[in-house]
N, C-alpha and C positions, 0 to 999 in steps of 0.2 A: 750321445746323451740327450743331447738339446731335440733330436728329431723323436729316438723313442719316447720322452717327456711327449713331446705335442701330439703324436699318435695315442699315447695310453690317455691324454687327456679328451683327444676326439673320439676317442673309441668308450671312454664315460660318457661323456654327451649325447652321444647316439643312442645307449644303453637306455632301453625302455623302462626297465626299474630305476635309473639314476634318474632320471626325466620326473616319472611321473611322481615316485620320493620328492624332487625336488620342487615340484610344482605346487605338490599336496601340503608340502610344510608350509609354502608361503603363502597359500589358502590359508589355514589354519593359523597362521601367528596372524595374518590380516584378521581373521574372524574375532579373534581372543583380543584384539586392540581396540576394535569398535565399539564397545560397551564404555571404554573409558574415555572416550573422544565425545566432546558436547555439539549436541545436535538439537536446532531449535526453530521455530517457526518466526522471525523475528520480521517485523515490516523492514525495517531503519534499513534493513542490507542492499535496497533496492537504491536509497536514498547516497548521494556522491559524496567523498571523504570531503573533508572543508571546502564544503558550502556554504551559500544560504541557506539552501533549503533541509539540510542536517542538523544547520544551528536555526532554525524554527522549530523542528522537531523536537531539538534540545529542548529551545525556551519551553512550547507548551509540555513538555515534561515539566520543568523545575516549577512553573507556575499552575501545577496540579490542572491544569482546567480539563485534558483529555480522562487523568484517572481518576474518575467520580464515579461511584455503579448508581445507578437510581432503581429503587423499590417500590414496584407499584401493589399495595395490598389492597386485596376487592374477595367480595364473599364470591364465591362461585356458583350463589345461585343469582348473582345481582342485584340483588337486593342493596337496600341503605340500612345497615346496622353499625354507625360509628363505634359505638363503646366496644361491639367484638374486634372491629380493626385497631382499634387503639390497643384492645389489650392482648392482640395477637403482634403487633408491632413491638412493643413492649418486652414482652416472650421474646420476640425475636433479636432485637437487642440483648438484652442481657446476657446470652448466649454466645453473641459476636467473639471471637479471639482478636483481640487489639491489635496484635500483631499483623494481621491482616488488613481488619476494617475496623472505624469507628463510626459513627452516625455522627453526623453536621448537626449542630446544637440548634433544635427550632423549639425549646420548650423555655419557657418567662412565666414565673408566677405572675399572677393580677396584680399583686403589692406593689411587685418592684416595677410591673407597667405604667400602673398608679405615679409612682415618685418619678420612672426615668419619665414623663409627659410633666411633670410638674417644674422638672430638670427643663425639660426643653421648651416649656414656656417661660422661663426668666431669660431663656439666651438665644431670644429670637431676633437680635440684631447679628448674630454670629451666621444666622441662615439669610440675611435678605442681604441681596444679590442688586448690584446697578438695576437690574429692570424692575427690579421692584419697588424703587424709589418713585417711578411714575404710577405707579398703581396706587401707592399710599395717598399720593395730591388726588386722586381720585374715592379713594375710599374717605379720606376726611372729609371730604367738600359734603357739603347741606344734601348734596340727592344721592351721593355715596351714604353715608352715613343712615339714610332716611332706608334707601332697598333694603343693607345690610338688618337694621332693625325691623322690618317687615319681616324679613326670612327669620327673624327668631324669632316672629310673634307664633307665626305656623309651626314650627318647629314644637313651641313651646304647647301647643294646642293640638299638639299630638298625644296619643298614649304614653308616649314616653316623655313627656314635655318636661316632667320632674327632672330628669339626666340631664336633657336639655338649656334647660333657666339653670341648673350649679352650675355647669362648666361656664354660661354666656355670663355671669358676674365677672367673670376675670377674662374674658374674651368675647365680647359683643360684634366685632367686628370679622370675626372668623381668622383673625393673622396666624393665629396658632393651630388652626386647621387645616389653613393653606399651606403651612410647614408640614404638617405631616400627609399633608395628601404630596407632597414633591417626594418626602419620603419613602411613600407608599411606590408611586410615580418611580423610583428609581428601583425598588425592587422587581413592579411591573413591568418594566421596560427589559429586564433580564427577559423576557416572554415564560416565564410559570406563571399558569393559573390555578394559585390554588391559594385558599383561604385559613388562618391557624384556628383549628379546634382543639380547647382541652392539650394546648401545649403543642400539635400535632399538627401537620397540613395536612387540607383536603380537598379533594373538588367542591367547586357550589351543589350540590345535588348528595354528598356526603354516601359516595359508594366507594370512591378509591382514598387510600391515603398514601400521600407521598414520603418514603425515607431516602435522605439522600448522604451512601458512608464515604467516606476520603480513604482512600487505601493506599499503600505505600508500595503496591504491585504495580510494578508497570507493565504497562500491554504490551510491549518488545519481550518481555522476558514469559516463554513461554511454562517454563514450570513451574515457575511462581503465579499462572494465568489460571492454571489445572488445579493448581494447590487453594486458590481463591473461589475459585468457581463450585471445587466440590465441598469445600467449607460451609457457601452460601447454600449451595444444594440441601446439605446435609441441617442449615439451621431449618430452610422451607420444609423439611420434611416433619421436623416436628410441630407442624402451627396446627393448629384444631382445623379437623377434617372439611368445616363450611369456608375455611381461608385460605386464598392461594396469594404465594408471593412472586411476581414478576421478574424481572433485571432484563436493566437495558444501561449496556456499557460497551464501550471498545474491545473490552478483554475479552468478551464472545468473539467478537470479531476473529480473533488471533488466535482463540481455543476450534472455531468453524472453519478458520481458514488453515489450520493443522489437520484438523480431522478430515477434512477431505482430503487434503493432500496424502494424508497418510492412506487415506481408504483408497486413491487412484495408484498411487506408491504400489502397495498390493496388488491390487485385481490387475494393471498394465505390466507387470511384473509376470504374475503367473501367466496371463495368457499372452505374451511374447513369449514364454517359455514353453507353453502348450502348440502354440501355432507353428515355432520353428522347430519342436522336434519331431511333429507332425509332417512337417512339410522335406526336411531332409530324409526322416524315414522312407518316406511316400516317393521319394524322388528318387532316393540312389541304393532302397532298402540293405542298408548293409549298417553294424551297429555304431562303426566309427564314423557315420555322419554326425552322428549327437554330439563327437567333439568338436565339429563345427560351433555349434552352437553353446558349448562348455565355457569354449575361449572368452567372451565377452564376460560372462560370469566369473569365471576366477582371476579374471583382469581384475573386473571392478572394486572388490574388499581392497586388495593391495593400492591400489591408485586411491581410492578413498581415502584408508588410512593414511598414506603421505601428503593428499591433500589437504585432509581435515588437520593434520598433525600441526599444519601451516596457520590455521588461525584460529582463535581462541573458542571460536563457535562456528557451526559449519550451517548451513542452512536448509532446512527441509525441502524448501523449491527446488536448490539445485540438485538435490538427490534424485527428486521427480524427472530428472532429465535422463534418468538412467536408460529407460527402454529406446530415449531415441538412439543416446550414444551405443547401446547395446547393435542397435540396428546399425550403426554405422562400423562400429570393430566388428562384428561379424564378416565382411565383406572379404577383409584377409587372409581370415579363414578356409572361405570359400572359394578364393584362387588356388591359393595353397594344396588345399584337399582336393582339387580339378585337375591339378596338372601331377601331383603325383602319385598318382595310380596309374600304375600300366611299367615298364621294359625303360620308356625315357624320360623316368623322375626325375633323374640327376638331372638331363639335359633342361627339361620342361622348367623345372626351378630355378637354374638359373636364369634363365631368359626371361622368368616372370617375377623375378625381387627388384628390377629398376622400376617398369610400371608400377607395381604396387603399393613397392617404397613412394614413390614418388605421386602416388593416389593418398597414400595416407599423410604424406608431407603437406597436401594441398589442403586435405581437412586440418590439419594439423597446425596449419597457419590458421587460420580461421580462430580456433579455441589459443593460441596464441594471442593473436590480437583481444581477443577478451581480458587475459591476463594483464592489458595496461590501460583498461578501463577506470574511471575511476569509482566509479561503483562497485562495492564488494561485491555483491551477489556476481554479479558480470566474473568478476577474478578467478570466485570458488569455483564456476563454472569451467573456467577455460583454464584451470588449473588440474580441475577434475578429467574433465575430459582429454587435457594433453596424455596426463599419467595413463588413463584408458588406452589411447590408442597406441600410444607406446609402448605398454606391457601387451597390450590385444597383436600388435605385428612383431611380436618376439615370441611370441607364442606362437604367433603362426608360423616361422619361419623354423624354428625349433623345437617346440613339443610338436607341435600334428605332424609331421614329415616321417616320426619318427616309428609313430604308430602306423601311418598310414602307406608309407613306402613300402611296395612291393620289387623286388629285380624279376619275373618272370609269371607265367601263365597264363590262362588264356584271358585276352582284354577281355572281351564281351563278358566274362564273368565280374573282371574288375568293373565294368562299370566304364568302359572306354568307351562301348556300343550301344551302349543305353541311346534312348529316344531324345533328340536334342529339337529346340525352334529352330529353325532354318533358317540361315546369313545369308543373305539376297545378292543373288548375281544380277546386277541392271541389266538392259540392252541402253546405249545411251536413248531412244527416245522415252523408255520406262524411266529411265531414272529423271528425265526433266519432268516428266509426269509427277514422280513422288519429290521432288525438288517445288513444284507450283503447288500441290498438296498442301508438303507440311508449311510452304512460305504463307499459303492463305491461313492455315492453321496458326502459326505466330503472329500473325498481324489479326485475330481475332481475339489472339488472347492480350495484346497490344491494346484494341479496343474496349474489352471487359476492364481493364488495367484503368482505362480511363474515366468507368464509373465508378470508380471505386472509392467510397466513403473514407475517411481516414477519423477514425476516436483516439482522438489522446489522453481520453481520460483514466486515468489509470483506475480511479475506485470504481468501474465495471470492471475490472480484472478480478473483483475480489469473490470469491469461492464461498464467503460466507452464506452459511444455510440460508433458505426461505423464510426459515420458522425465527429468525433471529432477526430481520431485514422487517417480517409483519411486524411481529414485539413491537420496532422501535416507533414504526406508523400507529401502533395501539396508542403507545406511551406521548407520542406528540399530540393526537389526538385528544387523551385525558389533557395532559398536563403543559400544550403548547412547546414551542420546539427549543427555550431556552439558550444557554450560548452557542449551542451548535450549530447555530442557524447568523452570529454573529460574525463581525471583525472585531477584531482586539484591537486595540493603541494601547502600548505599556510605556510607559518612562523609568528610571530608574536612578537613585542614588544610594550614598554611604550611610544617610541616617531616614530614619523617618520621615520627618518634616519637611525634609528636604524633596525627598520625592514626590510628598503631598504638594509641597510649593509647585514641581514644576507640572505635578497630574492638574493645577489649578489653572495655570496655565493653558493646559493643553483644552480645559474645557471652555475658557476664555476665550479661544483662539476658535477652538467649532464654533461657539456660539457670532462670535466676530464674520464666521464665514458664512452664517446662513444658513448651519444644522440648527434644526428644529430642537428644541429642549427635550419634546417629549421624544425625541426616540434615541436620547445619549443614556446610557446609567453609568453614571459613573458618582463614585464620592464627593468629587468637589461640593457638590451646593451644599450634602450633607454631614460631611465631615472633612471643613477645610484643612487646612497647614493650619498653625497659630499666625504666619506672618499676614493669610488671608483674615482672619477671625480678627486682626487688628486695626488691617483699612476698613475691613465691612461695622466692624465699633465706630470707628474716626470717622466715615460716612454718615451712618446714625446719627452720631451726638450732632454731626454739623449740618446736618439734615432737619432737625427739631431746634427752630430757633425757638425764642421765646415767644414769638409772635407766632409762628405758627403753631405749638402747645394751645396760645390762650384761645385762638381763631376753634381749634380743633375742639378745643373742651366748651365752648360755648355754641359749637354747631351741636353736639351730643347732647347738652344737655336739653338744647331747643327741641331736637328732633324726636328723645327721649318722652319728653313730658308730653308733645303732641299726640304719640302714641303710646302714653298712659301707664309710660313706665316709672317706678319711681325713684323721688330724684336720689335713693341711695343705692339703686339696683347695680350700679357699675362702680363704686368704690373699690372694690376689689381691683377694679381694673386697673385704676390707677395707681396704685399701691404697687402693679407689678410695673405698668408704664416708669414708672419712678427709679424703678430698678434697671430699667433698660437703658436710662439715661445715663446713670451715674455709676454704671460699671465702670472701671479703668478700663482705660485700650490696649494696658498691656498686661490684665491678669489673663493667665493658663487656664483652662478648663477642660477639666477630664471627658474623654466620650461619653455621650449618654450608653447605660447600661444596655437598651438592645440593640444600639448600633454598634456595639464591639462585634456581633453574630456577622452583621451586616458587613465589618469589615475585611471580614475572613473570606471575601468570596472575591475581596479588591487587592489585601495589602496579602503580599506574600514575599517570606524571609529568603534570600539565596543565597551562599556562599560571602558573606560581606554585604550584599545589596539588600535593597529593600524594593519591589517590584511594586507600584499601582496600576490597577488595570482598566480600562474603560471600555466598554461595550458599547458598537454601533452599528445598523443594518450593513450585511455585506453586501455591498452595491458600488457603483462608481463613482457618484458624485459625492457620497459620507466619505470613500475612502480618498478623494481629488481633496477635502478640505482637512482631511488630517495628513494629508501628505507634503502639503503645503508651507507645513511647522516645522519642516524636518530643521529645517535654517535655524529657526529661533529656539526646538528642544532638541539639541544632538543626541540627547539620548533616547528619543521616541523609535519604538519600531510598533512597526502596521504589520500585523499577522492577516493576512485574510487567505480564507480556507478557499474560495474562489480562483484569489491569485496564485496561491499557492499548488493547487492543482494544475492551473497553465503552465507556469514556471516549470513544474515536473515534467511534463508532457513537454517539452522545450528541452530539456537537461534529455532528455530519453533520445529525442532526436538528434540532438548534438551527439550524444555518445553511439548511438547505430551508427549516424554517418562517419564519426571518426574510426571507429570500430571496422566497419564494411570498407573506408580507405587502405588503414594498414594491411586489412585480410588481404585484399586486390592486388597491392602493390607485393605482398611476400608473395603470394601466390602467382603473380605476374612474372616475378625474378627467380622465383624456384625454376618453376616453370621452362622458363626459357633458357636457364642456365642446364637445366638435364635434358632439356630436348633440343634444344640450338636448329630448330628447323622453325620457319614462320609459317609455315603452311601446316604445319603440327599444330602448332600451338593454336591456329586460329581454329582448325574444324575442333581440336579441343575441350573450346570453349562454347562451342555454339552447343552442345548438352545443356550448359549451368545458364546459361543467356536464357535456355528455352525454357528450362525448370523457375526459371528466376519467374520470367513472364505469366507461367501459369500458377503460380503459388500465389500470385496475387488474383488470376484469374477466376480460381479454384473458390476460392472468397466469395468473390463479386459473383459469381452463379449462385450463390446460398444465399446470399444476400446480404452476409456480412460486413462487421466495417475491417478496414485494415488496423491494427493496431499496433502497440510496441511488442508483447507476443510474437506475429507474425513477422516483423521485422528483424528481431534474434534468430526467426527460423529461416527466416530468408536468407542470412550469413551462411547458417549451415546446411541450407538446400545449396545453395552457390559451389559449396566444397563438395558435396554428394555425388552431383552433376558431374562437376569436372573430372571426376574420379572415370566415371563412366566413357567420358570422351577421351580422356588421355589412354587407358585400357582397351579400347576400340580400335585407337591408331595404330598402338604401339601391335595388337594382336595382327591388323591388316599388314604392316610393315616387317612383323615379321614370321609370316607365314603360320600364325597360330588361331584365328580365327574364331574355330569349331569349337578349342576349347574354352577361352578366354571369354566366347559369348555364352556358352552356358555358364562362367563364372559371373556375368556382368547381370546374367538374366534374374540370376538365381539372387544377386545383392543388390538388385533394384527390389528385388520380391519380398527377402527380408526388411531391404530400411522400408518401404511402403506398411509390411504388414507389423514393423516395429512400430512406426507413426501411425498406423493406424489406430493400435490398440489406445493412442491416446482419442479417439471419439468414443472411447467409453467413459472417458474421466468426466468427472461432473463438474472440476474447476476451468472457469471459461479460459482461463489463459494454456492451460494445456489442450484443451477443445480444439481452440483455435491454432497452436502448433500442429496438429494432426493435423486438421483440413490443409493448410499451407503445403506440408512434408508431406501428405500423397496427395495432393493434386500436382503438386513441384517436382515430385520425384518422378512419376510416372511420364508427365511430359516429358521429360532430362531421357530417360530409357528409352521412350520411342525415338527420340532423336538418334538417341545414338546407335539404335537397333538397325533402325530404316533411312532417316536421311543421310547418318556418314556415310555408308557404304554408296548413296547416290549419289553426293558430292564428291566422292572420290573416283567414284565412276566417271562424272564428266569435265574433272577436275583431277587428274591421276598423277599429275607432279605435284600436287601439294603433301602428298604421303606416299612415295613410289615404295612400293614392297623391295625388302634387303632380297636381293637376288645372290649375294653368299650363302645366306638363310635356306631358301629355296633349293641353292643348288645341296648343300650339305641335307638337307629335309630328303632330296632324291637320292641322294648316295645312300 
């Protein structure tokens, strides 16, 4: 019962209709799965689970500063027509879905300009600051006093001198000008140059005008990137034909570095698919080569789908890896459908599923060790590609055999006889000959190795368009480079003020250190905490004794009357003086009305906290004196986009090198555990050693740098290689050869013209995996083509051929 059970069940699995039935549905439920599985272009995947540099990521999320789009509107023929950009901007707004985007508030009636300047000349003791308490003993003194009124004689003896002499009755001495120029000073200092017209910014020369909206899209999320984008698209479309509107935001980024991906996804796809059924046709013309090249394809749906099934979103990049991994399960294929055709299939397959298995085991580690990366992208990849290779050699082992096995006829028609490259018999002095060859050969590629540039930066990996990369050098050009060109310092507390207190601090502390005023923006001078606006009142009052009042008003009036002003021209002044005295030091005062806009670019709400942010050149010594405070604000953190990209580039090669250890080490004890010979294992290795060597060599000839790209390919050039050297020995030792190397020939040919087809893709990080994986692969094949069989030649106990094999081969 129990034997015909396992007979009727082997005799179903052989069955060419249960087979291909069975194949087809799991295609097919794979296909039908994929549409509901999320697939997205996201950066963050690259970035390690709990880190730092994830929770930076985080932060500049939650404190909006990445998702801003900026609007540059300009007439198309260049011209300066403000009023049509104002009312094509305007148009353009009103249109906005909220839900998307809203426009950053730069529009102030005059009126309430008027009142908030009238606001903030009663509370100009709440802006003057310790330094400015020496400037004041200089502006009262008899020749301070006497310049300052000179400058408003001329002032006043200009065309506009009317404007001039109202505002100087309440301000002769310019204090409330110097406030607002710090003010000014701390917008400026963000680096926009642009001036408010008519409620609106624009450049000084009034050709472009700037809008800038806050979106609730984040540029990780790619279909809410697409969903934003053609929004915006679709309001540009309707501005009046002389107006064009610009964007320049991160979200291109992440919509250009999708679309390419998607556009290389395709074209490496079909022609990997063109080239290898081309190439088995051409090779073995017969029509069951093409499931040679089936196999990787109806792997991939089903391994995808169990892959992606694993996490919440799957990632575009690592789908891109498909044509290599295509090129690597291919290879199984290709044994498989070599050795059985012909009279000694049975025999042939057995003897060729330890190698195989044990070639796909060794890549197999590889994508393995990705799996305990701590980087998601790393995971999907060597999640993805496990499933591949393991459905790609269950295929091979059991659908092709099934179609493809013959028990009799004549070989030469099967395809036995066919025309193969030729396995080289040495003489020993030939083979020390090709032994000095390839040795000058690896020690050349040893020296290129050592010219070789290393970039770690990762944003030249990024794929985004040309036409996206110009924009943003247009956009800095008009409107200077803004925070993207900054470091942040943020602090943070549970309430307002409290934050404010320690942001006040923080600016305390640069100024203590020896940054410059003018290149910090930050709120403090202009919108302190209350417990600041308290000491800076209590400094005031005790700053103006009564002697120096009387000193002060008796230099003014002196200096006044000498130059012919009369003596009730500054009454006003005092009137507000009077008022600056005798504020309490502990009344509350509301923000003046346009620095709430101002606010909005510093204080940002989070989950419970209250963020302020301060802006400083990204450089080392701004960043050595805000780093310095870490002690006195524990809760300051220093984002710089500088260090931040070292850091990554840091995190990359931590994780290759961990990465490239565990592959080595499975691959070392697989290895030695199925082959239990040292002299196997070492001629082995020397393929993936030499592959290794020229993948970087392959580089340095072009002139490239090595990068983290090349480094991931390098892992799985290493496994490629060994594949070919293990298949080599295994075919010397046991009398199989002739076939085994048109199998090795034929799946060095596929993974090259697999990797190949990546130097058509236009994103540099797949560019660069191609050049790696065929200049790596092809060196790994001639090793193994030409120098195993020479080192074995003059070295013939490191792999002696099974002389049971042999002899049974002759029987």
């Amino acid at each position: 019962m129990t034997s015909s059970f396992k007979a009727a069940i082997g005799k179903k699995l052989e069955s060419r209709t249960f087979v291909a039935v069975a194949v087809l549905s799991i295609t097919v439920l794979s296909c039908a799965c994929l549409p509901f599985l999320k697939f997205d272009g996201r950066i963050d995947v690259m970035l390690p689970d709990r880190s730092e540099l994830r929770d930076i990521f985080s932060f500049l999320r939650e404190i909006q500063v990445a998702d801003k789009v900026l609007i540059t509107f300009s007439m198309r023929d260049s011209s300066a027509d403000p009023d049509a950009l104002i009312a094509a901007a305007d148009r353009y707004a009103a249109g906005l879905d909220s839900a998307l985007a809203t426009p950053m508030s730069t529009r102030f009636r005059t009126d309430e300009i008027a009142q908030d300047f009238v606001r903030l000349a009663r509370q100009l003791p709440d802006y003057t600051e310790e330094a400015d308490f020496a400037r004041l003993e200089t502006d009262t003194s008899a020749a301070g006093i006497r310049g300052s009124l000179e400058a408003l004689r001329r002032r006043v003896q200009q065309p506009e001198g009317m404007f001039a002499a109202s505002a100087a009755r309440a301000d002769p001495l310019d204090w409330n000008g110097r406030t607002v120029r710090k003010i000014m000073s701390a917008i400026a200092s963000l680096g926009f140059r642009a001036v408010p017209v008519q409620q609106h910014l624009m450049d000084q020369e009034h050709r472009h005008l700037l809008m800038v909206l806050q979106t609730s899209v984040l540029m990780t999320d790619s279909t809410g990137v697409r969903r934003l984008l053609k929004h915006l698209e679709s309001r540009a479309a309707e501005l009046p034909s002389g107006v064009e509107a610009r964007l320049v935001c991160g979200h291109l980024h992440t919509a250009g570095n999708e679309a390419v991906i998607r556009r290389d996804i395709t074209i490496t796809s079909i022609a990997i698919t063109l080239v290898l059924i081309v190439l088995f046709f051409g090779v073995y013309r017969d029509w069951r080569a093409g499931l040679i090249v089936l196999i990787p394809f109806i792997a991939s749906p089903p391994a995808l789908v169990l892959a992606a099934s694993v996490y919440g979103s799957f990632s575009y990049i690592v789908v891109g890896f498909g044509s290599v991994i295509a090129g690597i399960a291919i290879d199984y294929g290709i044994y498989t459908y070599v050795v059985s055709r012909g009279q000694l299939a049975e025999r042939n397959l057995k003897l060729i599923r330890l190698p195989v298995t044990l070639s796909a085991l060794t890549i197999l580690c590889v994508f393995v060790a990705f799996c305990f990366s701590a980087m998601p992208a790393y995971r999907q990849l060597g999640l993805f590609a496990s499933f591949a290779i393991l459905i790609s050699l269950a295929y091979a082992f059991w659908f092709l055999p099934v179609f493809v096995k013959k028990t009799g006829g004549d070989a030469r028609k099967q395809g036995i006889g066919a025309p193969a490259l030729k396995t080289f018999e040495y003489s020993r002095s030939g083979a020390w000959a090709i032994i000095a060859l390839f040795s000058v050969v690896f020690l050349t590629g040893l020296w290129l190795d050592s010219r070789l540039k290393f970039d770690m930066d990762v944003s030249k990996l990024d794929g985004t368009p040309r036409v996206t990369l110009d924009e943003e050098k247009r956009a800095i050009s008009i409107w200077g480079g803004g925070e993207s060109l900054a470091a942040i310092l943020c602090v943070d507390a549970k309430d307002e003020d409290a934050a404010l207190r320690l942001n006040d601090r923080l600016y305390a502390g640069l100024l203590a250190a020896g940054v410059e005023a003018s290149v910090i923006s930050s709120l403090s001078p202009i919108c302190p905490s209350d417990e600041t606006r308290r000491t800076r009142r209590q400094a005031w009052a005790k700053y103006w004794t009564d002697e120096k009042v009387r000193t002060f008003r008796e230099n003014l009036a002196r200096e006044s009357a000498s130059l012919e002003f009369s003596e009730q021209a500054f009454q006003a002044f005092w009137g507000v003086f009077a008022t600056w005295r005798e504020a309490p030091a502990d009344q509350v005062t509301e923000p003046i009305g346009f620095l709430k806009t101002l606010r909005e670019r510093f204080v940002h709400q989070q989950e419970g906290l209250t963020h302020v942010t301060t802006f400083v050149p990204d450089e080392p010594r701004y960043l050595a004196a805000a780093q310095k405070l870490y002690g006195e604000i524990p809760s300051l953190r220093v984002v710089s986009r500088n260090a931040f990209s070292k850091t990554l580039c840091k995190t990359f090669e931590h994780e290759i090198s961990w990465i490239s250890l565990m592959a080595a080490l499975m691959i070392a004890a697989i290895t030695v555990a199925m082959i239990r010979r040292g002299g196997m294992v070492l001629l082995s290795a020397i393929p993936a050693v030499t592959g290794m060597v020229w993948g970087g060599a392959g580089m340095a000839l072009l002139g490239l740098p090595l990068n983290i790209s090349n480094l991931i390919a390098g892992i799985i050039l290493f496994g490629l290689c060994m594949d070919y050297g293990i298949c080599m020995v295994y075919a010397h030792k046991r009398g199989m050869r002739r076939d085994v190397f048109r199998a090795v020939t034929l799946s060095a040919l596929t993974a090259v013209l697999g990797s190949g087809v990546l130097l058509l893709a236009r994103h540099p990080a797949f560019f660069s995996i191609g050049v790696t994986l065929v200049s790596g692969v092809s060196a790994g094949y001639l090793y193994a083509w030409l120098a195993l069989p020479a080192l074995q030649t003059v070295w013939p106990r490191l792999n002696p051929a099974d002389v049971s094999v042999d002899k049974k081969e002759k029987a």
